[in-house]
C-alpha positions as CSV (number, residue, x, y, z in Angstrom):
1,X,21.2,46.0,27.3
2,X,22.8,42.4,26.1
3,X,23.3,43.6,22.7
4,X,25.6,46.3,22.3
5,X,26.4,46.6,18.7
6,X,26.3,43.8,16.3
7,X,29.0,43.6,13.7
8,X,28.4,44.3,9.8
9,X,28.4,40.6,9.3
10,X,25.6,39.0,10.3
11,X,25.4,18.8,19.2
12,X,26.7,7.8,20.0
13,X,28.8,5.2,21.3
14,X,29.8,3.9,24.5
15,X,32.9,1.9,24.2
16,X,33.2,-0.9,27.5
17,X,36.8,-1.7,28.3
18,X,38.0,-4.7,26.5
19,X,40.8,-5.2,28.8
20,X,42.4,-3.9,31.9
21,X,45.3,-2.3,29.9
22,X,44.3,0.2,27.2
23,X,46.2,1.0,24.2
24,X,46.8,4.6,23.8
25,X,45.3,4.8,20.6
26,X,42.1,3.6,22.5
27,X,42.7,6.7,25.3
28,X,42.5,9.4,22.7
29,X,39.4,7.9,20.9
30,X,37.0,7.8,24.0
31,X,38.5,11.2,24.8
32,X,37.1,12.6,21.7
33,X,34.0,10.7,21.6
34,X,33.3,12.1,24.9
35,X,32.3,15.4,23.8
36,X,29.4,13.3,22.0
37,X,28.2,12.1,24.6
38,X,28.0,15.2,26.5
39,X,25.8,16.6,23.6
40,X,23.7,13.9,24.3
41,X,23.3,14.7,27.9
42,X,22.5,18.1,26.7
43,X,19.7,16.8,24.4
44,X,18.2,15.8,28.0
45,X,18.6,18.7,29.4
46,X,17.1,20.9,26.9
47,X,14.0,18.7,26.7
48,X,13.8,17.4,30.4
49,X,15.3,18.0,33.6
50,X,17.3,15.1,34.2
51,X,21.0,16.0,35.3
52,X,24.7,14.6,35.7
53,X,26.8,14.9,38.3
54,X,27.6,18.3,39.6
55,X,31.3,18.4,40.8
56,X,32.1,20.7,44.6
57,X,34.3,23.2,42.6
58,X,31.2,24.6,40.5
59,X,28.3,24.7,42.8
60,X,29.3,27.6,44.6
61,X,28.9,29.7,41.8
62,X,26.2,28.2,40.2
63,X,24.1,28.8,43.1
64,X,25.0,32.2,43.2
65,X,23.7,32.2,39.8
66,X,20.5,31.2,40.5
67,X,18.4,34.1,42.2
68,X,14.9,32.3,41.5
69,X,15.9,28.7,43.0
70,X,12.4,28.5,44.7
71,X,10.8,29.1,41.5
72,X,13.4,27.1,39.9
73,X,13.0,23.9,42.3
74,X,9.2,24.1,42.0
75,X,9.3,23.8,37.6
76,X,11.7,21.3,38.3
77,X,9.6,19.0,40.6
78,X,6.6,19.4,37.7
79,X,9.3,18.5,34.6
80,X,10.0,15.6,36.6
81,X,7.1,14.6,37.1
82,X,5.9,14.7,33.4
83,X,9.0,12.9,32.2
84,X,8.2,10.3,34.9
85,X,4.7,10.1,33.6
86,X,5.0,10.8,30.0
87,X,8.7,11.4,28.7
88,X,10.2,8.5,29.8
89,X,8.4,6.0,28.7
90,X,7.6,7.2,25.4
91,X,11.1,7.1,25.2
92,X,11.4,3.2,26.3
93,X,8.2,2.8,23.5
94,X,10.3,4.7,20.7
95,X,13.9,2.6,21.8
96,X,12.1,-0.4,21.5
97,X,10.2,-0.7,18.4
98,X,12.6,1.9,16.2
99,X,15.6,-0.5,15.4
100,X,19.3,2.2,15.9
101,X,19.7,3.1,12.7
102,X,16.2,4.7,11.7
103,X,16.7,6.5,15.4
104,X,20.3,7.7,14.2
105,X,18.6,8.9,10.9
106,X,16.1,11.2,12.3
107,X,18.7,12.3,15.0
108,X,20.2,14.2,12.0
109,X,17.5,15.1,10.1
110,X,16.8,16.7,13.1
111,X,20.3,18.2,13.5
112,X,20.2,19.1,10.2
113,X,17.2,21.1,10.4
114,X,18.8,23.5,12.9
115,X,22.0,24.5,10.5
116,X,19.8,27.2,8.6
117,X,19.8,28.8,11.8
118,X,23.2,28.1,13.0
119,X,24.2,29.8,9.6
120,X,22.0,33.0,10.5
121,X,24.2,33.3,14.2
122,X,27.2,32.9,12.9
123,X,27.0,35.5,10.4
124,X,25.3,37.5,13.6
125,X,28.7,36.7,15.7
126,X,31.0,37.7,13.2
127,X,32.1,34.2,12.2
128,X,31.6,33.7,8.3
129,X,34.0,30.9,8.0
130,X,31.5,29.3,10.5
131,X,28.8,30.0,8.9
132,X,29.3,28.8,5.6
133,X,30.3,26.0,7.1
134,X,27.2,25.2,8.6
135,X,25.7,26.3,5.2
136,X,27.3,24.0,3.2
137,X,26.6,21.3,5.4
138,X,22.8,21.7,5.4
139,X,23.1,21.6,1.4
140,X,24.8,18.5,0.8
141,X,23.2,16.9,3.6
142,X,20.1,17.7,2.6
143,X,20.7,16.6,-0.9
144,X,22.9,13.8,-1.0
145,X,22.4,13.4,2.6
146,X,18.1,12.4,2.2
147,X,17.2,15.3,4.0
148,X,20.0,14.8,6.3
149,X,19.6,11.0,7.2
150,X,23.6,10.6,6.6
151,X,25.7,13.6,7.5
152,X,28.1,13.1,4.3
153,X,29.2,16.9,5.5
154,X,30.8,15.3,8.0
155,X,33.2,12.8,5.9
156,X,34.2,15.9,3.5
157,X,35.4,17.6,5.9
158,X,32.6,20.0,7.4
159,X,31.9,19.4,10.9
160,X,29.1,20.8,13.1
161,X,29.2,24.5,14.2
162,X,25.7,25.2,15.9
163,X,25.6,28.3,17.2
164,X,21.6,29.7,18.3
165,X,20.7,32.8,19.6
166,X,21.3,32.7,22.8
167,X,24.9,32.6,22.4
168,X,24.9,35.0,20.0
169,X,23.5,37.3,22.7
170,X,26.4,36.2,25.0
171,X,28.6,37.0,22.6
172,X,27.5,40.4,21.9
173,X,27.4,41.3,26.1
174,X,25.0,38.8,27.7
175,X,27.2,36.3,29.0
176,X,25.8,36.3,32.6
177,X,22.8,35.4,33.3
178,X,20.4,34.0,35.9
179,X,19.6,30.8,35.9
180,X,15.9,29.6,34.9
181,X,14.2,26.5,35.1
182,X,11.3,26.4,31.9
183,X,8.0,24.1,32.0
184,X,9.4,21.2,29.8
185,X,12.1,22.9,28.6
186,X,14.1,22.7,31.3
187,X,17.3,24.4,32.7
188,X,18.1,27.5,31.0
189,X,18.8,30.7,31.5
190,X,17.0,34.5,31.2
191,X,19.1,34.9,28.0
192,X,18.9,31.6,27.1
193,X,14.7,31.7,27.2
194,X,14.9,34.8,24.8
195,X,17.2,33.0,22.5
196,X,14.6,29.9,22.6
197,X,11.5,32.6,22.0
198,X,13.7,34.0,18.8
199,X,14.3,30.7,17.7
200,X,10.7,30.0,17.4
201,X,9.6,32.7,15.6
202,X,12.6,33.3,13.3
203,X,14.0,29.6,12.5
204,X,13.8,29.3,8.8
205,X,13.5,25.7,9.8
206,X,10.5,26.1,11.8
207,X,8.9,28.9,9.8
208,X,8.7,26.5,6.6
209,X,7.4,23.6,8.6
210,X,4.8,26.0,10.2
211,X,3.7,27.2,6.2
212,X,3.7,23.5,4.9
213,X,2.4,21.3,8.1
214,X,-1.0,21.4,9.5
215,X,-1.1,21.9,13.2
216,X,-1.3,18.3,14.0
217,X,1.6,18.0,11.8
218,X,3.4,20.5,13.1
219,X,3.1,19.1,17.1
220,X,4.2,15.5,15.5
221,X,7.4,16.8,14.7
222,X,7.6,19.0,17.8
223,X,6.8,15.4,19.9
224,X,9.1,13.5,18.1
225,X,12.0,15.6,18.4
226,X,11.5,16.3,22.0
227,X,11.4,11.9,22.4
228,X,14.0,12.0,20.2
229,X,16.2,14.0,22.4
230,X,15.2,11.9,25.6
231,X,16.0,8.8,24.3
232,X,19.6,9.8,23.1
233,X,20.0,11.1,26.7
234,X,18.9,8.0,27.9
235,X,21.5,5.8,25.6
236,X,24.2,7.9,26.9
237,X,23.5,7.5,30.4
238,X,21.9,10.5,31.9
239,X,19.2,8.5,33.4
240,X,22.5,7.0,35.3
241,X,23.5,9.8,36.1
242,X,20.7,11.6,37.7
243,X,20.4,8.5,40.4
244,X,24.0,8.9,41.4
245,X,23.2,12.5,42.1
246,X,22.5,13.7,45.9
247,X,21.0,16.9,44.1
248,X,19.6,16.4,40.9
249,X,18.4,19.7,41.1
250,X,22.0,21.1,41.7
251,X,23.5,18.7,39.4
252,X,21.7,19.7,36.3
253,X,22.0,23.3,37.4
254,X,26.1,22.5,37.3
255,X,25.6,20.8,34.0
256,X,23.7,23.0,32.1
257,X,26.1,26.0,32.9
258,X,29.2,24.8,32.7
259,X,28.1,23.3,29.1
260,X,26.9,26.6,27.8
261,X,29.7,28.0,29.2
262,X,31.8,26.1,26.9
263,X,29.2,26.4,23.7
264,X,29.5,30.1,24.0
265,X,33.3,29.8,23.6
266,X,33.1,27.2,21.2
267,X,35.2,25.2,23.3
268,X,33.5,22.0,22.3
269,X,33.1,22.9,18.0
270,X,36.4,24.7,17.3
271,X,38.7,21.3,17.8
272,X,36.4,19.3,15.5
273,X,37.4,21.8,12.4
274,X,40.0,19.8,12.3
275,X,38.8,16.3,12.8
276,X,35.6,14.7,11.5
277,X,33.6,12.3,13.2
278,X,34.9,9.7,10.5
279,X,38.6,10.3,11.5
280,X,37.7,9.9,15.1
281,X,36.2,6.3,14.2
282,X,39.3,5.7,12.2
283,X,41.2,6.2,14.9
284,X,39.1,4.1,17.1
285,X,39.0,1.5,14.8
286,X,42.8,1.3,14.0
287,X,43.8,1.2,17.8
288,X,40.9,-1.9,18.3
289,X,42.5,-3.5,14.9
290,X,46.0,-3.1,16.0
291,X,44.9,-4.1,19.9
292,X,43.2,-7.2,18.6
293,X,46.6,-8.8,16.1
294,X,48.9,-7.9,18.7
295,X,51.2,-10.8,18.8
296,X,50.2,-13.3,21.8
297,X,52.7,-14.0,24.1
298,X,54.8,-17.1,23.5
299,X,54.2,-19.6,25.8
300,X,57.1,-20.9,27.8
301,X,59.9,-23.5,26.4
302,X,59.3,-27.0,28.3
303,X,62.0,-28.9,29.2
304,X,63.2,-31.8,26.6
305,X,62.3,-35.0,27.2
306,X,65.1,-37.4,27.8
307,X,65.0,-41.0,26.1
308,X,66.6,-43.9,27.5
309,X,69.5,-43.0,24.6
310,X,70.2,-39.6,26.7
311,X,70.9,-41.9,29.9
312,X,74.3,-42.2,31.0
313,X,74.8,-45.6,31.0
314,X,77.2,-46.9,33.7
315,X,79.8,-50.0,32.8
């Protein structure tokens, strides 16, 4: 059994180098902003197969995590092939005509539809603190937010803290789990895939937009979230990162695991408690200010010129 006993309570910017020599205040931004790009990534892998690069030290064990890698391999090929066919460049449509800011906004309407649900698994963890965290971001989001087109949470100090079923699972015994490849879907895991099934059924998210959208509806939003998700991935670089890959295969396996890993431990929410998204682009912004008035170096002293006066004149 995965679930033992539950307790009484019941994830853009790529900054290019300006100059050889960074300014420390630069370091510790990117640092930070690269856990946002890693959600991105994960976007990609959660709607399409694509991968990043899988270092030596991890495939060992995520191979031996992966009892079904025929099976596996064989969904992977067909993902691929419908992102080559379909995914992808509905994604290049949707970059192209939707100018970065409407594509930001539904990014977090999108986001913000899944903190209902992050509030349930929290409270299903044990985590309250968490959990009204996530519950008082959905409500000011979705009011002075618009629905969640500007994450104001964010500047008042309430970052992100997703949590979904699956890791509530792991957290209540399930931690290990094979690895599984789903049509579409993507990498995953045995756990993860009954986490996916539960958050179908019993996302208050999904269960309103099921009573008040048609079926058509319904699949609209279901499409545009999944392009959604595949064009973030490709902004960040995943589609990069899959050609520098010998194994895409592998390398996604690597990816996906090692970032769940780290989801399940909260490895990647816990820091931001304490720093909002706004204070990271302070940050960034103050090192980039202070990089950009630093004083330019003086320019060497010429020689003075002597006039015929200066001369010694000889009797």
């Amino acid at each position: 059994m995965w679930v033992k006993t539950l307790p009484p309570l019941v994830a853009r910017g790529a900054l290019w180098h300006r100059q050889r020599q960074m300014s420390d205040g630069i370091a510790i931004a990117l640092r930070k902003r690269k856990v946002l790009n890693m959600r991105a990534i994960l976007a990609l892998l959660l709607a399409v197969p694509l991968g990043a690069c899988a270092t030596t030290s991890g495939a060992g064990s995520a191979a031996d995590n992966d009892p079904y890698e025929g099976f596996n391999r064989s969904v992977w090929g067909f993902n691929r092939a419908v992102d080559k066919v379909v995914l992808k460049p509905a994604a290049t449509v949707y970059r192209t005509v939707t100018p970065v800011p409407a594509r930001r906004g539904l990014g977090r309407v999108f986001a913000n539809l899944a903190e209902p649900f992050s509030f349930i698994n929290n409270l299903l963890q044990g985590r309250p603190d968490r959990a009204f965290n996530a519950l008082g971001r959905f409500v000011i989001n979705t009011t002075i937010g618009v629905g969640g087109l500007a994450d104001h949470a964010s500047d008042l100090g309430l970052p992100p803290t997703p949590e979904d079923f699956g890791q509530t699972l792991a957290v209540h015994g399930g931690r290990k789990s094979p690895y599984l490849v789903l049509p579409i879907l993507g990498p995953s895991t045995v756990r993860d895939a009954v986490g996916s099934a539960v958050r179908f059924a019993a996302d208050p998210a999904q269960i309103a937009i099921d009573r008040e959208l048609t079926r058509t509806q319904n699949a609209g939003v279901t499409a545009a979230r999944v392009i959604d998700g595949r064009a973030q991935a490709s902004e960040s670089g995943a589609d990069a990162f899959l050609k520098t890959s010998a194994d895409p295969y592998a390398a996604a396996r690597s990816a996906y695991l090692q970032r769940r890993a780290a989801e399940i431990a909260n490895e990647d929410t816990e820091p931001r408690l304490d720093s909002t998204p706004t204070d990271e682009d302070g940050l960034l912004g103050k090192a980039l200010k202070e990089d950009s008035i630093a004083p330019a170096p003086e320019e060497p002293s010429k020689p003075p010129v002597k006039t015929p006066e200066d001369s010694p004149r000889s009797d």
